[in-house]
N, C-alpha and C positions, 0 to 999 in steps of 0.2 A: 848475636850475629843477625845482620839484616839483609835483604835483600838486596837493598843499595850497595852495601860491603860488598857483597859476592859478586854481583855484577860488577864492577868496579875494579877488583880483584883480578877476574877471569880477565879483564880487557883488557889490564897492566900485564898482566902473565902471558898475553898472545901475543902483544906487542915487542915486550923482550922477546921470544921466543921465536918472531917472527924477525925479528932485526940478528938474532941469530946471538946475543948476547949471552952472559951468563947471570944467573942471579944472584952469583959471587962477586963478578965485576962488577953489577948495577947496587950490592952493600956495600963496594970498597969506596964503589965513586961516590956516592950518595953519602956514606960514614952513616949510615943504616943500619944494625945487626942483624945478620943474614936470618937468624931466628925470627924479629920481626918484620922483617920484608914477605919469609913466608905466612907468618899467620897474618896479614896482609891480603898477598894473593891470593890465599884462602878465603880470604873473608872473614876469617873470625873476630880481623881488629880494620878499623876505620881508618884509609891515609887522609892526611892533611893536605890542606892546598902548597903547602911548602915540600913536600914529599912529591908529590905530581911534576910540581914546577922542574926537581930536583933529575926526579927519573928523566922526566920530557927533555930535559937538559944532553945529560948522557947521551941519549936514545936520538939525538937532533930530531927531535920530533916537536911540533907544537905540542899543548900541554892536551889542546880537543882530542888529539891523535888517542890520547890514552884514557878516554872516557864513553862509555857505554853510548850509541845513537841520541838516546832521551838527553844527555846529559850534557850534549855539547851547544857550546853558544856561539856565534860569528865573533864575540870578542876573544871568547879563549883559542879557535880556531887561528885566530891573525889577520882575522876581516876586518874592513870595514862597517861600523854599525852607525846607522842615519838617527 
């Protein structure tokens, strides 16, 4: 478990939690096992960029929406980048 995981995790789990979702609907919609979504938001296991893109989906959120301050870029965000 790394630090990234967990960070990463907690930010996924505010975001649902903040959108008011559940994280039985974000493994139905996703086709996620609700078991791995949680040791996910835990942190104990690393999401993929395709898992991000998936939740971000659901959540109508850009994909930066659900990644720790350090982590976000103006492309993943929906910026323009010069």
């Amino acid at each position: 478990m790394s630090n990234v995981d967990i960070e990463i995790g907690h930010e996924v789990d505010r975001k649902i939690r903040t959108k008011g979702i559940t994280k039985r609907a974000i493994s139905d919609k996703t086709g996620m096992p609700y078991s791995t979504l949680n040791s996910k938001l835990k942190g104990y296991r690393s999401f993929n960029i395709n898992e991000i893109l998936a939740i971000a989906e659901v959540l109508e959120e850009p994909p930066a929406a659900l990644l720790p301050e350090p982590f976000k870029s103006p492309a993943l965000a929906g910026k323009e980048v010069d």
